[in-house]
C-alpha positions, 0 to 999 in steps of 0.5 A, a space after each residue: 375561126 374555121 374548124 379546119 384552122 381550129 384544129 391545126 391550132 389545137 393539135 400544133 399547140 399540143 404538140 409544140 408544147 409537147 416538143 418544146 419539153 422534150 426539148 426542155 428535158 434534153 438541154 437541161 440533161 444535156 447540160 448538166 452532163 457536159 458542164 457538171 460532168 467537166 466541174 466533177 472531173 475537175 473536182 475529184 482531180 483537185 481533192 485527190 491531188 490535195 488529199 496526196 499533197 497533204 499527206 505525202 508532201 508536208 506541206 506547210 505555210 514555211 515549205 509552199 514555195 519550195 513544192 511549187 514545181 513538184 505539185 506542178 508536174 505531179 498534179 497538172 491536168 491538160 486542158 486546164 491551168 492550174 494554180 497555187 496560191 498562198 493562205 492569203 489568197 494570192 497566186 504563187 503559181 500558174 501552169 499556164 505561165 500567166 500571173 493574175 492579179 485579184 484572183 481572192 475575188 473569185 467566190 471558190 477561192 474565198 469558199 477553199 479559204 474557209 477549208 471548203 472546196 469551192 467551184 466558180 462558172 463564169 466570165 473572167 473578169 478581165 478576158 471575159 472568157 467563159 470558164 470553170 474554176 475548182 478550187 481546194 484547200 492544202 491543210 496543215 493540222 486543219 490550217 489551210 496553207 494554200 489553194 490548189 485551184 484548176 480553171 479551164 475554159 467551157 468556150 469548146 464545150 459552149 460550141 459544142 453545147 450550142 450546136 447540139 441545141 441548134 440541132 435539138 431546134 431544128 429537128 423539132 422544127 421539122 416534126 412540128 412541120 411533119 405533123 402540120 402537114 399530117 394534121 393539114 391532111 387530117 383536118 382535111 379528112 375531118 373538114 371535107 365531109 362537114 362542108 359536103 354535109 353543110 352544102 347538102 343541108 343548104 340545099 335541103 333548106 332551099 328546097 332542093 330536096 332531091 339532093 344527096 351526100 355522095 361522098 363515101 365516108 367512115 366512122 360516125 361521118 358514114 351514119 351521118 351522111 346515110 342520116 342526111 340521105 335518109 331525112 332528104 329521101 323523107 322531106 322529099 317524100 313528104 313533099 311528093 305527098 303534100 302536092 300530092 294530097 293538094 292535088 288530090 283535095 283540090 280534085 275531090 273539093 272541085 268536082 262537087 262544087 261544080 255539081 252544086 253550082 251547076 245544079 244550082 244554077 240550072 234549077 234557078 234558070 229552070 223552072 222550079 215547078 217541074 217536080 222531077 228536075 227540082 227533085 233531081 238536082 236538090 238529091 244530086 245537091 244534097 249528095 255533093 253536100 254529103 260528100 264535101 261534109 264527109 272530106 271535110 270530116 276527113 281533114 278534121 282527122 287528119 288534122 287531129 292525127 297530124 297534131 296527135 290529139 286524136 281521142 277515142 270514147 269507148 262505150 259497149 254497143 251493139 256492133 252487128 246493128 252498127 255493122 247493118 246501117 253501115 251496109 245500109 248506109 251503101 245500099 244504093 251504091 251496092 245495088 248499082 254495081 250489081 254486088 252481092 254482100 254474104 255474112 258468114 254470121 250475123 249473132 249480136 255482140 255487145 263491143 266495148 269501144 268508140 262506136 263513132 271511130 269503129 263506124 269510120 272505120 267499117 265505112 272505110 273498109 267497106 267502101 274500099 271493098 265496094 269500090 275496088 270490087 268487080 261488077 256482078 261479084 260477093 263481098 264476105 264480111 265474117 266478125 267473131 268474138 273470142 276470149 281474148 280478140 274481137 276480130 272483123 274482116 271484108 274480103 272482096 273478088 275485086 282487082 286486088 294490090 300489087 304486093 309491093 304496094 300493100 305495105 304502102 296502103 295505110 299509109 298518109 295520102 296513099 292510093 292505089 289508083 291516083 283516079 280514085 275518089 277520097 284523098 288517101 286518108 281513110 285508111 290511114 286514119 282507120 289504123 289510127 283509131 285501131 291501134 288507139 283501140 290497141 289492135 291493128 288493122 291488116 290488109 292482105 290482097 292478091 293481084 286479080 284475085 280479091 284484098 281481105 282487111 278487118 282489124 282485131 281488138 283485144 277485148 275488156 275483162 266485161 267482154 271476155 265473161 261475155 263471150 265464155 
């Protein structure tokens, strides 16, 4: 069963329940105003009349007969036949003209016998006529003498009851109608979102992830379709990155094992003994090599960072000797850009964290500084120790970041030239191990004006008596 029918099932069985005792609650007071009503009406008439017949008439089991005419007209009631019956239960007289026979068989007579009033509803036996019977006895000295009984007929009253319940049903029958069609609409202002919902996550799971919840909905359905528009604005972007970092690793893999293969295929058609080919073409091999070794190490990274088991051993080092062999480690691609690197300070700091991980990260920062700057310029590297942070920055005089993308930077995949070397994890990595080191890594640039980034550490207590 749908939700849709769940809920018109759910809210037309309460309010059917709810319907039918009400409706239950007005029958039953209903009934018992009309026909207990009528039973008291004649009730109180009869132990009035036999209370003035007793007392004012002297009525005895000698004198009955002769007050027959004068109870007759004194006591009648329109609308109902009254009748007076002798000790033994056997009718002496009828305002309706009628005599019965049997009449002692009905149960208020037998109660009004045995000095009670008594009161009868059902069916005559004979006419099977639906009526109300009050029956009294007249005492004499706590002897009962006679009866004085009043029966009128309920088959009005059963009309009338009969109608007022028809018209109790039908009103019900149109409330339970008014609200299935307000319930149909509401289930349908609960149901259309779920199928948009449904249909929009159908599409996600196919791959159509460029889909969107566009219907305008409120309440909790609004925060779920801007969730669903988010996570498929999400899944579409991890989609756009993982063609992208296919297409990117595939380019950065491709190019150095052409080198290699050709390189290796020109130095065995070659001929080995000429010094400088061999020489040549082993450096640009051994290169390449380097460089697969290098994006390869970045997807063990990525791998680890993916996975969240990336782990950091921190050891004091010297990190103006590590800063040096970094800045070595780049001499030749320094020198062949014509770049000059400037050190605001060179004193010797004792850093405790993991060298390996701090290395990966100046090689990155460095590298990007290198790559990103203009031919014939200076790259500034300033490092400090204070009493609570370790700070170290790379400023460059390169092209410099749209500031619309600086927030993008360190980010998976990310790079802000698609022709540029490396599959865009560098940086993204780099933050990693800072904030694992618990600092953070910054990036400020200026389009045509330079970028400056550096990370900052906070330092252990060792360190902190160091510095003062």
């Amino acid at each position: 069963m749908g939700i849709k029918r769940r809920l018109l099932f759910q809210n037309l069985t309460i309010i059917s329940l709810t319907i039918a005792l009400l409706l239950g609650i007005l029958i039953s007071g209903i009934y018992h105003y009309y026909y207990n009503g009528t039973a008291d009406i004649l009730k109180n008439h009869a132990i009035n009349s036999a209370q003035f017949a007793d007392r004012y008439m002297n009525i005895s089991t000698y004198t009955l007969r002769s007050h027959l005419s004068e109870i007759q007209n004194n006591f009648s009631l329109p609308q109902a036949e009254m009748q007076i019956l002798d000790a033994n239960g056997d009718l002496l007289s009828s305002s309706s003209g009628f005599q019965h026979d049997h009449t002692s068989q009905f149960k208020d007579i037998e109660e009004a016998l045995h000095l009670e009033s008594g009161t009868w509803m059902g069916h005559h036996p004979i006419t099977q006529e639906h009526i109300l019977a009050v029956s009294v006895p007249l005492m004499e000295e706590k002897k009962t003498v006679g009866v004085l009984r009043f029966v009128t007929s309920l088959e009005p009253l059963d009309d009338n009851f009969r109608t007022i319940i028809g018209t109790l049903f039908i009103i019900g029958l149109i409330i339970l109608i008014i609200v299935f069609l307000v319930s149909k609409a509401f289930a349908r202002n609960i149901i259309t979102p779920v199928v948009e919902l449904t249909e929009v996550s159908q599409k996600l799971a196919m791959g159509k992830l460029e889909t969107q919840v566009v219907g305008t909905y409120k309440d909790e359905f609004q925060t779920l379709s801007k969730s669903f528009n988010e996570m498929a604005k999400e899944l579409l972007k991890t989609q756009q990155m993982k063609n992208q970092f296919i297409s990117s690793i595939s380019h950065e893999l491709r190019t150095p094992l052409t080198s290699i293969k050709g390189w290796s295929e020109t130095l065995l058609a070659g001929d080995l003994r000429n010094v400088n080919e061999t020489e040549t073409g082993l450096t640009i091999i051994s290169n390449e090599t380097n460089r697969l070794i290098g994006l390869v190490e970045e997807l063990l990274d990525f791998s680890r960072y993916s996975k969240n088991t990336f782990q950091i051993f921190p050891s004091l080092f010297s990190f103006d000797s590590l800063l040096k062999q970094v800045i070595l480690q780049f001499d030749k691609k320094i020198k062949s850009r014509n770049l000059t690197i400037v050190f605001e300070n060179e004193e010797p700091i004792e850093l405790k964290a993991d060298e390996n991980r701090i290395r990966q990260v100046l090689i990155n920062l460095v590298d990007n500084a290198i790559k990103y700057s203009d031919t014939n310029t200076t790259i500034t590297i300033h490092y400090e120790l204070s009493h609570r942070f370790f700070y170290f920055g790379v400023v460059d005089e390169g092209k410099g970041i749209e500031e619309n993308q600086i927030h993008n930077v360190s980010e998976l995949f990310f790079k802000v030239d698609e022709n540029s070397e490396g599959a865009g994890l560098g940086l993204a990595i780099s933050k990693h191990i800072i904030e694992l080191h618990h600092g953070k890594l910054f990036i400020e640039s200026k389009k045509g004006i330079g970028t400056r980034a550096g990370f900052k550490l906070p330092i252990s207590p060792i360190q902190q008596a160091d510095a003062k």
